[in-house]
FIDREN-56324 format. One record per residue (C-alpha): x, y, z. Coordinates in steps of 0.1 Angstrom, whole numbers, plus 5000, padded with zeros to 4 digits. Each point is the difference from the previous one (the first is absolute). Last residue first. Layout:
% residues N
XYZ
...
% end
This chain:
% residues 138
307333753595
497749955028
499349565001
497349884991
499649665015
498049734978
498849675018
499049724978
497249795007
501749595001
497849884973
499649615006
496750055008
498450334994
497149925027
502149975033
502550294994
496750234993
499049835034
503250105020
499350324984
497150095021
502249975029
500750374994
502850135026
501449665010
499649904965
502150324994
503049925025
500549624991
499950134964
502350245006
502649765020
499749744975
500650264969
503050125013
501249645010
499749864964
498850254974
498550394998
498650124968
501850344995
498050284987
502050294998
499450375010
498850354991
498250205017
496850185012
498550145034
496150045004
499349695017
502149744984
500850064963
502949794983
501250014965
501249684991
504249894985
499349645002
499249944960
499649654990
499349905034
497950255014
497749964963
499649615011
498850085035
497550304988
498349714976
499649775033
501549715005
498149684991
498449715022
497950275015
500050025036
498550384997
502550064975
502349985034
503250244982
500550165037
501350315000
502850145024
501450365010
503050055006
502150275023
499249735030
497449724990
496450194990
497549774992
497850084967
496949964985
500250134961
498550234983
501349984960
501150224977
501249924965
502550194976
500049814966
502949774983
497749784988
501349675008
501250035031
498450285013
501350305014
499350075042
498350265017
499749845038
497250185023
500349905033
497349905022
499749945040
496649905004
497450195025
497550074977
500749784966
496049835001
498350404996
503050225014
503650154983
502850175016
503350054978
500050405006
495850044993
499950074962
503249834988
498249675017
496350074990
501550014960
502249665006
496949835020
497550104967
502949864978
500349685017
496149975001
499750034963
503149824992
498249695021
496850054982
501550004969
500450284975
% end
């Protein structure tokens, strides 16, 4: 197991344990768990995720931490939208729609307002405009 799976799946555990509050580096941060299938396998995956909350939807940001790729969970979304979704302790089901043209605009204005941070993950994956992933309640 890597060291990122490792940490992922120690955050998943303290998250079901505590109602979707973790501490250690994540105290504070609004996570989501998002149980997705992956593209090529076909297997269930779980992955914490940061996320902005934008009406009835909640957003993640696919930054790859300015990465010139997308992330693994990014590809999986796309090929299969339908996601479980945990925030705090309340599950359910929704679809991950990757948000274009003025939707996306207006989040990402929103969001780099929120975590300016991201303006530099924009910075260092070049050409790769970050994709923004809204999950919406099915």
């Amino acid at each position: 197991m890597s060291e990122q799976q490792d940490f992922n799946r120690t955050v998943i555990e303290e998250f079901r344990a505590n109602g979707g509050r973790v501490g250690g580096r994540l105290d504070g941060v609004d996570l989501v768990l998002v149980t997705h299938t992956g593209a090529r396998t076909g297997r269930a995956l779980t992955t914490p995720l940061g996320h902005v909350v934008d009406g009835d939807d909640l957003v993640v940001v696919a930054a790859n931490r300015g990465s010139a790729t997308h992330p693994s969970w990014y590809h999986n979304m796309v090929a299969n939208p339908d996601v479980t979704v945990e925030v705090g302790s309340a599950t359910y089901q929704a679809k991950a729609v990757v948000a274009t043209g003025d939707e996306r605009a207006r989040l990402w204005d929103r969001i780099a307002a929120l975590k300016p941070f991201l303006l530099d993950f924009q910075d260092k994956a070049g050409p790769r405009e970050i994709p923004l992933v809204v999950l919406r309640r099915a």
